[in-house]
N, CA, C and O atoms as a DFTB+ gen file, in Angstrom:
552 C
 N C O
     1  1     116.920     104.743     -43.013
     2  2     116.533     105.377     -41.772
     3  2     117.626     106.372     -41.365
     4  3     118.837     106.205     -41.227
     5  1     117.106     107.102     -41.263
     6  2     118.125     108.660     -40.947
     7  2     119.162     108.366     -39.132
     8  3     118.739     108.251     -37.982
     9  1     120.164     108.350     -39.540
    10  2     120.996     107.958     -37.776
    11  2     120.729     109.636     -36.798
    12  3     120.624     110.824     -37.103
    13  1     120.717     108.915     -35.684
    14  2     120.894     109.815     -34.903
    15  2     121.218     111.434     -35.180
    16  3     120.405     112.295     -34.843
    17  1     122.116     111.663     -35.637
    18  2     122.739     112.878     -35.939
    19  2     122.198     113.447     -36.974
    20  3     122.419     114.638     -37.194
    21  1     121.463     112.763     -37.722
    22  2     120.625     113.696     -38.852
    23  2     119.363     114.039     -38.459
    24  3     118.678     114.952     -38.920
    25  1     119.003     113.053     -37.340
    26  2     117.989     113.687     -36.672
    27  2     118.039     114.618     -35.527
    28  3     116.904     115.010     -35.256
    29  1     118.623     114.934     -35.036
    30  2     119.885     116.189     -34.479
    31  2     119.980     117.612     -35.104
    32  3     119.674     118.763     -34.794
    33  1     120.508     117.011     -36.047
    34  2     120.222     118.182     -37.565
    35  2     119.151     118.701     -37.809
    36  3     119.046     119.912     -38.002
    37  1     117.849     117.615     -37.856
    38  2     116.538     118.236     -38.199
    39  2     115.968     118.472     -37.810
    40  3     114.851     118.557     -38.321
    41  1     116.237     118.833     -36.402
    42  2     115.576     119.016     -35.043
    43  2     114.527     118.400     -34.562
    44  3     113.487     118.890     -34.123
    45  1     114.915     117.050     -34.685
    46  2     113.644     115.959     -34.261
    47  2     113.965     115.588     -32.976
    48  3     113.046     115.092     -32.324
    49  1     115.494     115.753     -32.225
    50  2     116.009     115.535     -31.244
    51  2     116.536     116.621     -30.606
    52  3     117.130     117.174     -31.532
    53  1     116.750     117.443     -29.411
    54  2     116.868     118.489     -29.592
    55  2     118.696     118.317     -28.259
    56  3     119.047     117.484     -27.424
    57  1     119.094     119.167     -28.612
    58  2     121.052     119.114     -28.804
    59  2     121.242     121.056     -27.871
    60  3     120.568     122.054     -27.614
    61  1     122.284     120.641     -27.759
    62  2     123.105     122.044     -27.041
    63  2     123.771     122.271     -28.530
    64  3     124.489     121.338     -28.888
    65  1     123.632     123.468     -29.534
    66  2     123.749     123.657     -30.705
    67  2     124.832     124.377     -30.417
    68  3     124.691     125.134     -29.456
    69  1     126.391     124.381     -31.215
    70  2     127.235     125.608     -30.852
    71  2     127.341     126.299     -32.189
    72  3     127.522     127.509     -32.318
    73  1     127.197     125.337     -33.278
    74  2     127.572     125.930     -34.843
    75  2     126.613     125.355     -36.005
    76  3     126.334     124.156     -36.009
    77  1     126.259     125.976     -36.705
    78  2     125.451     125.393     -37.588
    79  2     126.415     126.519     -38.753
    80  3     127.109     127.486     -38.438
    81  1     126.098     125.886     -40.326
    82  2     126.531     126.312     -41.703
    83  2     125.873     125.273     -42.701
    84  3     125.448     124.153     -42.419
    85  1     125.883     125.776     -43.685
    86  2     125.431     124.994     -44.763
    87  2     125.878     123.332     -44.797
    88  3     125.216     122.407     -45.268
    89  1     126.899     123.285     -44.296
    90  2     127.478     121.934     -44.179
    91  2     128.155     121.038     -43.445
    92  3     128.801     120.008     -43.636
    93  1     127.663     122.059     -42.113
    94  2     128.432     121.139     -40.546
    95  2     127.393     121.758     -39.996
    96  3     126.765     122.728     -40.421
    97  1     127.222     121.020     -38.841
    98  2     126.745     120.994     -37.960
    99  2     127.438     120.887     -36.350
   100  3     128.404     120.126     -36.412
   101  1     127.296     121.258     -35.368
   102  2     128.353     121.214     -34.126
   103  2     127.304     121.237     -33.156
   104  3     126.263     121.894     -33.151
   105  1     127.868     120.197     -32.124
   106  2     127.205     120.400     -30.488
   107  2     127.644     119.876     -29.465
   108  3     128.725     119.320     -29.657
   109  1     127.213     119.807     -28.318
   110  2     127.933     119.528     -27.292
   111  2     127.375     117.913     -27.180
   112  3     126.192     117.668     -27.417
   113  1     128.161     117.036     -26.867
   114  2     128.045     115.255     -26.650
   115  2     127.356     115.397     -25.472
   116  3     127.685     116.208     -24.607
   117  1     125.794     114.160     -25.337
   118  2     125.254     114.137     -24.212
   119  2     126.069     113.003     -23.515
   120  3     125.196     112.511     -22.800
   121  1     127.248     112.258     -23.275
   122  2     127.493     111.425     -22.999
   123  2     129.427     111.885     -22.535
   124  3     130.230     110.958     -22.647
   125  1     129.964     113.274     -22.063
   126  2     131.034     113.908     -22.346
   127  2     131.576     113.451     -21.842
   128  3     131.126     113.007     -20.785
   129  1     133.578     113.092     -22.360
   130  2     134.541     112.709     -21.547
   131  2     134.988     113.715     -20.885
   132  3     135.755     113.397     -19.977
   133  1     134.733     115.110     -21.041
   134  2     135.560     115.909     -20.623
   135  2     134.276     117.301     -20.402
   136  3     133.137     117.042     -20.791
   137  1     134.583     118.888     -19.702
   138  2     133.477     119.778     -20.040
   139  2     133.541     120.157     -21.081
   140  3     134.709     120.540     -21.154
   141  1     133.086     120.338     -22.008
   142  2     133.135     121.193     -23.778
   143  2     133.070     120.471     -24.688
   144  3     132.913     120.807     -25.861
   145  1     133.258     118.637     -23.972
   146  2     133.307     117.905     -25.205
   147  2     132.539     118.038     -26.392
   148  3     131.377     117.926     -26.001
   149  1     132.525     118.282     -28.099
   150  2     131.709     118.767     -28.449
   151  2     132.021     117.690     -29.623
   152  3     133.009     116.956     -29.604
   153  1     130.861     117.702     -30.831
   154  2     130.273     116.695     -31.887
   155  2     130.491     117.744     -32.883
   156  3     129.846     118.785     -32.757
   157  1     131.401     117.601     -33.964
   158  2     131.078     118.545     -35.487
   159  2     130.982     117.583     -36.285
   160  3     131.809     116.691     -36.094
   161  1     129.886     117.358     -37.566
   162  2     128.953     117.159     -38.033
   163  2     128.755     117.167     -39.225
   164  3     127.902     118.019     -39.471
   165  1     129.234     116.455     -40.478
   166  2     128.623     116.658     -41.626
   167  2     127.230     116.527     -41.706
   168  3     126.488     115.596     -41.394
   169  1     126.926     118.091     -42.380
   170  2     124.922     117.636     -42.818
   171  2     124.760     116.609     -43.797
   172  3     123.647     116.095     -43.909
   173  1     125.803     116.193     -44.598
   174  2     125.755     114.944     -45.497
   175  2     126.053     113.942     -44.728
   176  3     127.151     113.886     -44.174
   177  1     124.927     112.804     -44.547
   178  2     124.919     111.230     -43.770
   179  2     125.995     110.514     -44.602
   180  3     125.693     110.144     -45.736
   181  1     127.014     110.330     -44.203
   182  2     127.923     109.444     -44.966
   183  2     128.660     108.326     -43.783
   184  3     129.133     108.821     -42.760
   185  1     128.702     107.279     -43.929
   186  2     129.249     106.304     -42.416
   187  2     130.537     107.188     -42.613
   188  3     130.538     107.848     -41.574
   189  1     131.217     107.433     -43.066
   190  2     132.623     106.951     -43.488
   191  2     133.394     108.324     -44.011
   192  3     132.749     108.973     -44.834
   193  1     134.530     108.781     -43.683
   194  2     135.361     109.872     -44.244
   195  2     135.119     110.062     -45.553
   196  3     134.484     110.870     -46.230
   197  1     136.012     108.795     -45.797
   198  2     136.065     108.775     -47.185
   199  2     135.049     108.870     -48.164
   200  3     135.209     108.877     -49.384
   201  1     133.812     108.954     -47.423
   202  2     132.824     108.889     -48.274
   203  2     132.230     109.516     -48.427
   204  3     131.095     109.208     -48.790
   205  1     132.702     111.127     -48.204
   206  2     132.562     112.071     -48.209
   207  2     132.696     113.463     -49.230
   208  3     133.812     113.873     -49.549
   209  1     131.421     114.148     -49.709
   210  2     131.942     114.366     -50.697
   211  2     133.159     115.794     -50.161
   212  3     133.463     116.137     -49.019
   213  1     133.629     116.369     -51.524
   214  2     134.654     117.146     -51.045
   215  2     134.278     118.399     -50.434
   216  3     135.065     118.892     -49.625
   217  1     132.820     119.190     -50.789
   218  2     132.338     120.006     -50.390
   219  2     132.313     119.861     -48.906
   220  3     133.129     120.520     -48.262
   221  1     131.259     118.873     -48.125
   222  2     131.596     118.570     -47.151
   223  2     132.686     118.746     -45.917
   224  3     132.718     119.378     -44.861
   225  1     133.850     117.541     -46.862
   226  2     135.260     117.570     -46.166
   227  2     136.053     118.451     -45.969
   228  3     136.782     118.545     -44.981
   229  1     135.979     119.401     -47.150
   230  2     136.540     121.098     -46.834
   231  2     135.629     121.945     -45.471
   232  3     136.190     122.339     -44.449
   233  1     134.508     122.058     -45.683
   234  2     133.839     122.810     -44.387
   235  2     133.672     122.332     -43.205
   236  3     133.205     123.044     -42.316
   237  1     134.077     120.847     -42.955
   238  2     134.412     120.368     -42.060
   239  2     135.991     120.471     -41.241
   240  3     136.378     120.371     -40.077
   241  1     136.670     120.750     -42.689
   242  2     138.074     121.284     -42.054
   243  2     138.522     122.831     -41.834
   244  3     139.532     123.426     -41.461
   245  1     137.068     123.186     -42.320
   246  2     137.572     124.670     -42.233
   247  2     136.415     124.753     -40.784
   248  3     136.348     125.939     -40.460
   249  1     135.447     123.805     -39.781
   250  2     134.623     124.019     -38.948
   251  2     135.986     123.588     -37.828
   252  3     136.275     124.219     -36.811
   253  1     136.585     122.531     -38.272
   254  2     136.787     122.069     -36.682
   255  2     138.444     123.031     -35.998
   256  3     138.951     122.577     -34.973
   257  1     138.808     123.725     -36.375
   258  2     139.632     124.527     -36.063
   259  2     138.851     125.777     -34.882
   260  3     139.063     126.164     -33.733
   261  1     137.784     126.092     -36.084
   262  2     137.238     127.392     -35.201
   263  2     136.053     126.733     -33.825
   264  3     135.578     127.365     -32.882
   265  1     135.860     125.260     -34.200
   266  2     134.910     124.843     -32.850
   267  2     136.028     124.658     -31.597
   268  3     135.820     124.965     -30.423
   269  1     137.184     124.116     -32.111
   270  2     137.960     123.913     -30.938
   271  2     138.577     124.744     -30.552
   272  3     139.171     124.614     -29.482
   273  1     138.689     126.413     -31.623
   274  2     139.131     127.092     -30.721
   275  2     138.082     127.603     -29.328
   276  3     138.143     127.569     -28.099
   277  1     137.090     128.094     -30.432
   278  2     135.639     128.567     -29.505
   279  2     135.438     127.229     -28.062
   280  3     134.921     127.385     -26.956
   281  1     136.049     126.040     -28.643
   282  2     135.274     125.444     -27.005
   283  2     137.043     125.630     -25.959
   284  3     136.979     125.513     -24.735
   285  1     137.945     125.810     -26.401
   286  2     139.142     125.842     -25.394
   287  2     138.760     127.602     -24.866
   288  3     138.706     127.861     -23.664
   289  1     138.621     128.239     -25.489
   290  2     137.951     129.768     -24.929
   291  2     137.103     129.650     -24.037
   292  3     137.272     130.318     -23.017
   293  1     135.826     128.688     -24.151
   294  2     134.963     128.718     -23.135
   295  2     134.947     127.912     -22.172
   296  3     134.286     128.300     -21.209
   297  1     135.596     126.604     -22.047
   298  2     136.024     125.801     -20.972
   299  2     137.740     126.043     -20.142
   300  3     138.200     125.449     -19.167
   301  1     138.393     127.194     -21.035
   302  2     139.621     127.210     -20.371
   303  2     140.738     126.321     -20.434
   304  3     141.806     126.541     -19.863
   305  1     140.479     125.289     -21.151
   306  2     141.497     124.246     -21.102
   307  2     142.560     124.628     -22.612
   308  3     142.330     125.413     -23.532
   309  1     143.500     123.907     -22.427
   310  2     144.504     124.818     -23.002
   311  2     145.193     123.519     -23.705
   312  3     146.405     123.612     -23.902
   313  1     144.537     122.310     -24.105
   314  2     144.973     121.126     -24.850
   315  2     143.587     120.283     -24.937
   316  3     142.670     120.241     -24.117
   317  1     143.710     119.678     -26.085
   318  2     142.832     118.764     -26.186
   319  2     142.779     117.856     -27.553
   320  3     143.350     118.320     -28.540
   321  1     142.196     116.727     -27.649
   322  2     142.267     115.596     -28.825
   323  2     140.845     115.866     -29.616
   324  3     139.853     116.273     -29.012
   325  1     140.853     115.553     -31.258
   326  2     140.378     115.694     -32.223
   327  2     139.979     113.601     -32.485
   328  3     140.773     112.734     -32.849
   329  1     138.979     113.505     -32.234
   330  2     139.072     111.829     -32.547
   331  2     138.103     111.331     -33.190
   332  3     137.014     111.437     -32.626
   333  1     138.123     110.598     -34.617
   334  2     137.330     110.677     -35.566
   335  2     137.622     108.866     -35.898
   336  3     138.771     108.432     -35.810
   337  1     136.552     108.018     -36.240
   338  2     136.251     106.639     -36.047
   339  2     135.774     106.157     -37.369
   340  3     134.939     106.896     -37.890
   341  1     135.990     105.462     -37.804
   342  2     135.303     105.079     -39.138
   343  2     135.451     103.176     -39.324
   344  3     136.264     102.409     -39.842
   345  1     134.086     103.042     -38.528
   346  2     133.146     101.699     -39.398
   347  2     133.919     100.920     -37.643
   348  3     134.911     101.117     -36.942
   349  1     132.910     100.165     -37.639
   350  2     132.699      99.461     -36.160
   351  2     133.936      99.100     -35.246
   352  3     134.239      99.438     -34.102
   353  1     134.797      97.926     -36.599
   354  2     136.116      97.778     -35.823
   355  2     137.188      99.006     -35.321
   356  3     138.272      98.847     -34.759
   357  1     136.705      99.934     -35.604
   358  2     137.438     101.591     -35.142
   359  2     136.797     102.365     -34.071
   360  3     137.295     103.401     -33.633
   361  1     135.402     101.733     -33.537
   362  2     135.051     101.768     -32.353
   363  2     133.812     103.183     -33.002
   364  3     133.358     104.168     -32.419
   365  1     133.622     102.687     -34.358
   366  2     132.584     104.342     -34.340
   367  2     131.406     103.405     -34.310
   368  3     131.291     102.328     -34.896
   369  1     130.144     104.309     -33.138
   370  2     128.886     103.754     -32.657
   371  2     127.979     104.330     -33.991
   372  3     127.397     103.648     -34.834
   373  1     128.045     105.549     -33.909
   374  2     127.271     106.316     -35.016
   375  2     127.442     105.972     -36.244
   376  3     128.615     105.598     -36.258
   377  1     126.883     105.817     -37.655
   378  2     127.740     105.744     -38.601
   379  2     126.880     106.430     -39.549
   380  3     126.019     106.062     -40.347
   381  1     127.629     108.082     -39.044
   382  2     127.564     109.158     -39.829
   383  2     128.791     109.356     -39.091
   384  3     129.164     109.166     -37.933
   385  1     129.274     109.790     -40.132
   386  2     130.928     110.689     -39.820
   387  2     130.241     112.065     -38.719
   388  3     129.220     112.750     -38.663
   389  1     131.802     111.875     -37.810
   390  2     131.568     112.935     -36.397
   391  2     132.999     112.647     -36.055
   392  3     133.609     111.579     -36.017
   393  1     133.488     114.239     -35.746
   394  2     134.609     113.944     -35.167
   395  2     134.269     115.050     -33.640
   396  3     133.564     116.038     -33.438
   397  1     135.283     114.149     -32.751
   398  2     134.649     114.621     -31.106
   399  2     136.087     115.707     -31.258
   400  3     137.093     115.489     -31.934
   401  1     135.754     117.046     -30.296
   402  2     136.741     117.782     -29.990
   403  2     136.377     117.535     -28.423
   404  3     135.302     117.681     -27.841
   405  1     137.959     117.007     -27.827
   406  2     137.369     116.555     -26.402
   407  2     138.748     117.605     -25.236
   408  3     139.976     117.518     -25.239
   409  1     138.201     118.127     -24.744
   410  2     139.440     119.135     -23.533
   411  2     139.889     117.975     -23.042
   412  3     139.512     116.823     -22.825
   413  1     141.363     119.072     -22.886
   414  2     141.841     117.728     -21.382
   415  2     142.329     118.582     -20.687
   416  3     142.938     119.541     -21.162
   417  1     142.130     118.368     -19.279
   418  2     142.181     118.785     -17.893
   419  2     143.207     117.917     -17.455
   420  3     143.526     116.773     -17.779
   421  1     143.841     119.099     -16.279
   422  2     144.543     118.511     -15.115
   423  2     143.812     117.789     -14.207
   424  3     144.449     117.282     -13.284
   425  1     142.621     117.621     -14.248
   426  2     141.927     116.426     -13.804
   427  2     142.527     115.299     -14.116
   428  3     142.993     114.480     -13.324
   429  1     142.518     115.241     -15.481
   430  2     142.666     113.594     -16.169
   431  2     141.587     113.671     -17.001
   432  3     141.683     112.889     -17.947
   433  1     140.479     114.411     -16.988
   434  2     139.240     114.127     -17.929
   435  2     139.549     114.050     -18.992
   436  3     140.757     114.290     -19.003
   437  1     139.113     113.799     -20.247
   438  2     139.276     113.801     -21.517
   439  2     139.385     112.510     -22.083
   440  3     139.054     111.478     -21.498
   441  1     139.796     112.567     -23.088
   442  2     140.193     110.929     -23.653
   443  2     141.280     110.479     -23.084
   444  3     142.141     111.227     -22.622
   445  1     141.365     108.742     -23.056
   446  2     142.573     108.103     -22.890
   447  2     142.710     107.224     -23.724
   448  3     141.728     106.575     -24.084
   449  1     144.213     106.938     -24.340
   450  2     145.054     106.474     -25.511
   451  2     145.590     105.503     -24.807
   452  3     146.014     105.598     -23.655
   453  1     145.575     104.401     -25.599
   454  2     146.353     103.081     -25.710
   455  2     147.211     103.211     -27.290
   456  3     146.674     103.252     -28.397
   457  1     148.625     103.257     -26.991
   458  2     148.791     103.215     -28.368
   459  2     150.139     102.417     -28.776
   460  3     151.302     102.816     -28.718
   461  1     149.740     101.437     -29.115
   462  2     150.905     100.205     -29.563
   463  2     151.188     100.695     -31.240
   464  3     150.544     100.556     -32.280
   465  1     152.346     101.257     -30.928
   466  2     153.284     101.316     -32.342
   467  2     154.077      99.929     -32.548
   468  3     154.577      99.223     -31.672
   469  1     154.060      99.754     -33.776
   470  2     155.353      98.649     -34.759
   471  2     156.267      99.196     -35.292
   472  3     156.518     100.396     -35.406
   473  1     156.921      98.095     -35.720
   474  2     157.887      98.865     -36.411
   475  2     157.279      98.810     -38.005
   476  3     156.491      97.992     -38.480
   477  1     157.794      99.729     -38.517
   478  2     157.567     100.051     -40.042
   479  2     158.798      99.047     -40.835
   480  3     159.927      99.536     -40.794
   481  1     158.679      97.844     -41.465
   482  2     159.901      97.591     -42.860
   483  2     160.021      98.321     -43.414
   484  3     159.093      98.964     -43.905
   485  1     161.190      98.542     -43.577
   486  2     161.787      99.568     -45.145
   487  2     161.518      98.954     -46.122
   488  3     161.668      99.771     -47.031
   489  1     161.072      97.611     -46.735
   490  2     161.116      97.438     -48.019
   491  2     158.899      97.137     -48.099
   492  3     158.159      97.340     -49.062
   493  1     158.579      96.691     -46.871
   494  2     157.245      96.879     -47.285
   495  2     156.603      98.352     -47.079
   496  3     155.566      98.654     -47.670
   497  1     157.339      99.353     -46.119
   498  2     156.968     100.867     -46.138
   499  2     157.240     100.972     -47.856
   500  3     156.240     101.021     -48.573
   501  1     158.213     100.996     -48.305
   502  2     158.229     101.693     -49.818
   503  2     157.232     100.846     -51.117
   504  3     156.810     101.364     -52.151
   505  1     157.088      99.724     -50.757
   506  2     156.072      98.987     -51.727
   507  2     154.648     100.086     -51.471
   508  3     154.080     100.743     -52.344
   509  1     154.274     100.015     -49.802
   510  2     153.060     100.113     -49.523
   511  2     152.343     101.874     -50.156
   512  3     151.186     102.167     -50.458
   513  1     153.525     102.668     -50.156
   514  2     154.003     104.047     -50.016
   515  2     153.514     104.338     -51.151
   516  3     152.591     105.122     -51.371
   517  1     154.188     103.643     -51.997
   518  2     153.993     103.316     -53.806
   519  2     152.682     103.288     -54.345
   520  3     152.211     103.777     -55.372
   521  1     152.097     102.470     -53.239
   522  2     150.643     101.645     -53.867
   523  2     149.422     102.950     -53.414
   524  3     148.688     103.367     -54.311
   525  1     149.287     103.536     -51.958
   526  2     148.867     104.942     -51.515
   527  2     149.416     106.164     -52.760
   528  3     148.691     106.915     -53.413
   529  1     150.552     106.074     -52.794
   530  2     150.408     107.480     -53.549
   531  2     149.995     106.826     -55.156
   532  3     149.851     107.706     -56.004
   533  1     149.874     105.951     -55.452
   534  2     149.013     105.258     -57.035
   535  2     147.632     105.946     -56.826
   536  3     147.181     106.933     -57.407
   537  1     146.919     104.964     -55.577
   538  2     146.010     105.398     -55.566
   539  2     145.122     106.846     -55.601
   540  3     144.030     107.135     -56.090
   541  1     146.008     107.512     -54.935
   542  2     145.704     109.407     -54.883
   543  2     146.616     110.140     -56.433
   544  3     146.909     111.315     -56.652
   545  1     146.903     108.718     -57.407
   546  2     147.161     109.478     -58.381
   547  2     148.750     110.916     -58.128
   548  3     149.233     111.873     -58.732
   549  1     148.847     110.535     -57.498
   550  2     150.000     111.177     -57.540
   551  2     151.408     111.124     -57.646
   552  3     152.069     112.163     -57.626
């Protein structure tokens, strides 16, 4: 069954559209933390980043630069967070990859961060370090 956002895409649901391309999709969130908050969009349904093919993940990194510039131009705000969720315990509802470009105002609007850092070990940072760059082969 096609999620939300592909039906978005196929215009079965109909969206405040800011960008469309062969392989993103962009719009404004009916549900916004902030004004401009906006949705960019792989047209490939994948839950998950990683599960993404590379075509995709490139035009998605080459979309969300120019959506957030285009929405800080048109809402005026002059900072804002990029926040991207993957698989339930990470708090993503949708599961098609979406990353939110959200303004933040001298209001306060926008997102708010809770963010408990640890400390990093030096001897399990360099095991773990080891085992990441194995994996990416490098």
């Amino acid at each position: 069954m096609p999620t939300i956002f592909t039906r978005i895409i196929n215009g079965e649901i109909p969206c405040h559209r800011i960008h469309a391309d062969e392989h993103v999709f962009a719009f404004l969130d009916i549900a916004p933390l902030s004004r401009g908050h906006a949705l960019v969009v792989p047209r490939e349904e994948r839950a998950m980043l990683h599960e993404l093919s590379d075509a995709s993940a490139a035009a998605l990194g080459r979309a969300l630069p120019r959506v957030a510039r285009a929405v800080m131009a048109a809402t005026g705000a002059s900072h804002y967070n990029i926040l991207q969720n993957n698989g339930a315990l990470a708090h993503q509802a949708v599961p098609h990859v979406h990353f939110h470009v959200i303004p933040r105002f001298p209001d306060g609007s926008g997102l708010g961060i809770r963010w408990e850092s640890r400390s990093l070990d030096a001897a399990d940072g360099a095991a773990l370090a080891a085992r990441i760059a194995a994996a990416l082969g490098s």
